[in-house]
N, C-alpha and C positions, 0 to 999 in steps of 0.2 A: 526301399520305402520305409520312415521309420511312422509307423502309424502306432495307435496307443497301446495297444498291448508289446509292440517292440521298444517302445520306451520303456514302460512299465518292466520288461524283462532286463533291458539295460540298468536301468536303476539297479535291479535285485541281485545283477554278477558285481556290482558293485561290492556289494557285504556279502555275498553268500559264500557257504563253505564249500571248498575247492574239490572235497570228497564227492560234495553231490554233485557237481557239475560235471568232475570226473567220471561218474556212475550214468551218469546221463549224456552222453556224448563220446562215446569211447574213441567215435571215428570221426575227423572233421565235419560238422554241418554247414550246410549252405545259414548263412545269416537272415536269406530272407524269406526264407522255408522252412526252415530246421531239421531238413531233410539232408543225407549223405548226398554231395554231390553228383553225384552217376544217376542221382535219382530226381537233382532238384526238380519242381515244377513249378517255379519262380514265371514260367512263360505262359503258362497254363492259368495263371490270376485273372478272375473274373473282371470285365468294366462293367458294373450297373450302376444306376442311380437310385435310390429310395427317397421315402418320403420320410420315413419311418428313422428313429432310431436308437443306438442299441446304449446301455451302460451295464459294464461288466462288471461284477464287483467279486476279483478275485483271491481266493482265499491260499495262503502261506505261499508255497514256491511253486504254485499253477503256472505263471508266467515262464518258468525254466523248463518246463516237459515239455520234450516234443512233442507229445501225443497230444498236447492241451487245445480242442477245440477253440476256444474263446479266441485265437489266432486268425484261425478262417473267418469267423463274423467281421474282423477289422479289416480284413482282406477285401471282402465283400459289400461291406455297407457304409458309406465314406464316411456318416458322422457315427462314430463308434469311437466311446470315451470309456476310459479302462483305470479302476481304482483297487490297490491292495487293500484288503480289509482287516482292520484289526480292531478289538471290540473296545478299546479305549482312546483311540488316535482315527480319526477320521479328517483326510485330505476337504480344507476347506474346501475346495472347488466342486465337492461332491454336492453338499445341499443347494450352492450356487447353482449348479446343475437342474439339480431338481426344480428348484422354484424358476430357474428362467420361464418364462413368460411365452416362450414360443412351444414349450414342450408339455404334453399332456400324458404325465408318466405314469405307468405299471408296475408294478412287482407283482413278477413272474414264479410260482410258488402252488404246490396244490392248496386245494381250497380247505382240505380238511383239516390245515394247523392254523387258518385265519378265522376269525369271527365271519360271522355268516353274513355281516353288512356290510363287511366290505369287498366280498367274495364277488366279481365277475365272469362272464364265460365269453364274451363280446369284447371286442375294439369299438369305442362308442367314436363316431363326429362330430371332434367338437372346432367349428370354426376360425383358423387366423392358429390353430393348437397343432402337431405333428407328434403322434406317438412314439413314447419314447420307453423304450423296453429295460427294466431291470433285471440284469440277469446274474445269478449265483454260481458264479462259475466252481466247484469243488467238489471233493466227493460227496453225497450226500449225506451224511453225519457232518459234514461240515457246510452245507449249505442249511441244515436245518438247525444250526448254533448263529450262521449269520442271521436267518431270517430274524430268530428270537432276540436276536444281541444289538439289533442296529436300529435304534428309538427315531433314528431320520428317516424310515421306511413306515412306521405304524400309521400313519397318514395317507398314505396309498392305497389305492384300490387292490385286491390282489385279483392276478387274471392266472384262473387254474384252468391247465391245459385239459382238453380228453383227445390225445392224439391215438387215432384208428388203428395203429401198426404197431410192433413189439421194436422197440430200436434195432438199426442195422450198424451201429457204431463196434468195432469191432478189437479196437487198439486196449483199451483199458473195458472190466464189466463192472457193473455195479451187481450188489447183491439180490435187486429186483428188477425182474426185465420188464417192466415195465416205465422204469428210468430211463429219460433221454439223456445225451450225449447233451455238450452245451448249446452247437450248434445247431443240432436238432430241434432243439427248444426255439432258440431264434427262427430258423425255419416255419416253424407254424405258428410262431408270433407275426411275422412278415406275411405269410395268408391270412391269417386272421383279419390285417388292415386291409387286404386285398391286393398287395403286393405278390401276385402269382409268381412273374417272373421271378423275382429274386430268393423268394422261397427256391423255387425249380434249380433256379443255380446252386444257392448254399448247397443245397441239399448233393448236386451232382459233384459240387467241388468238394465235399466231405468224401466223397465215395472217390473220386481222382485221388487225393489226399493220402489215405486207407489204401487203395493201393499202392502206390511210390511208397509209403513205408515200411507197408508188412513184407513188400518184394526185395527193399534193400535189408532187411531183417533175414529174409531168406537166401539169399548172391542173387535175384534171380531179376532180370532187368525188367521195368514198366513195359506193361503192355498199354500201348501208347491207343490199340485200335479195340481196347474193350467197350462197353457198354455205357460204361460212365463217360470214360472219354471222349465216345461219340455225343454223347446228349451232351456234355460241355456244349462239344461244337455248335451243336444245333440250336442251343439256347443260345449262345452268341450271334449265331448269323442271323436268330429272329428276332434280335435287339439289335443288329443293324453294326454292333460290335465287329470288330477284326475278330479272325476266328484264331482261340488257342496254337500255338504252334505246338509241334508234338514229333 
C-alpha cells in the first residue's frame, strides 16, 4: 500500500544519506511495516473508515524511522495527507489543502504557545465541513520551531489537547511525560470528533506495533495472543471488519 507517508519516505531514500539508512535498518525491513520480517504485521492493518481527517507535517528524516508513529495514522485513517516541512519551501498542495472547502482544519499544538483566541478545547460542527487534523509530527524542539516557523498555520484554530493518561508509547521518549507519541495525539483528536472507534483502534494498533518491534529488537517472537492483539480483534469484529490474521 503506498499511502502518504510511504511516499513521503520514498521520496526522502531518494537523496538521503546511505549512513543513516544504514544505521536505521540494519536488518531487512518489511516495506509495508518497517518492521523485520519475522515480525511484519502487514496483516494485522486496521480497515476503518473516518470522517475525520489527518495532515502530517513531518519534520527532517521522520519519514525514514521505524519508530515514526505518523506511519500508523496513514495506515488507519484513509484521507491522511503527509508533507515534509521545511521553514522556506513549502509543498503547494499544503495550503491547497488547507483552504479546500470540504475541510474544517486544526492545528494540533498546546494552548500555551498560541494566543489565547485562537486556542480551542472542542471539535466544533460545522455543516457540509469534515475535520481535518494538523499534526507535527517530530521531536518536540522540533515541533515547537514548526509551530512558530509555518505563517500557513497562524490562521488556524489551535486545538490544545488535555489527554487523562501519561503516554504509553514506548520506542523513542521525550523529555516530558507528558508528551504524546504522534499517534497518540491523533487518537484523541479522532475522539474529540466523536469517532470512538477509530481512536480505540489507533490506539490498540500502536500497542500491536510496540510490540512486533521491541520483540524483534529483542529475538523474541510476537505474542500474537496479548492484550492488544486481542482488542485488535475485537474492534474489528465490532465494525463488522475481517478479523486481523495473527
Amino acid at each position: 500500500m503506498r499511502h502518504a507517508v510511504a511516499r513521503l519516505r520514498a521520496a526522502q531514500l531518494v537523496g538521503s544519506d546511505p549512513s543513516f539508512v544504514s544505521r536505521n535498518s540494519r536488518a531487512p525491513r518489511c516495506p509495508g511495516c518497517r518492521v523485520i520480517f519475522s515480525h511484519c504485521l502487514c496483516a494485522l492493518r486496521p480497515q476503518v473508515s473516518t470522517r475525520s481527517g489527518m495532515c502530517l507535517l513531518m519534520s527532517g528524516t521522520e519519514p525514514l524511522k521505524p519508530t515514526n508513529t505518523g506511519w500508523l495514522i496513514a495506515d488507519v485513517v484513509p484521507d491522511t495527507a503527509a508533507f515534509g516541512w521545511a521553514r522556506t519551501v513549502v509543498d503547494p498542495a499544503l495550503p491547497a489543502l488547507l483552504a479546500d472547502p470540504q475541510w474544517d482544519p486544526y492545528v494540533v499544538f498546546p494552548g500555551e504557545y498560541a494566543a489565547p483566541q485562537r486556542v480551542v478545547s472542542e471539535v466544533a460542527v460545522h455543516p457540509g465541513k469534515r475535520p481535518l487534523f494538523v499534526l507535527l509530527d517530530g521531536t518536540w524542539s522540533e515541533a515547537r520551531k514548526m509551530f512558530r516557523k509555518s505563517p500557513y498555520l497562524d490562521s488556524l484554530p489551535v486545538l490544545s489537547l488535555q489527554p487523562e493518561q501519561l503516554s504509553r508509547y514506548r520506542l523513542r521518549r521525550s523529555t516530558r511525560d507528558e508528551h504524546l507519541c504522534t499517534s497518540e495525539v491523533a487518537a484523541l483528536c479522532l475522539a474529540l470528533a466523536g469517532e470512538q472507534h477509530a481512536a480505540a483502534t489507533l490506539e490498540a494498533y500502536l500497542d500491536v506495533f510496540t510490540n512486533h518491534y521491541l520483540n524483534a529488537k529483542r529475538a523474541v517472537p510476537p505474542d500474537w495472543d496479548d492484550a492488544a492483539h486481542q482488542r485488535l480483534r475485537d474492534l474489528a469484529a465490532a465494525s463488522g471488519q475481517p478479523g486481523p490474521a495473527g
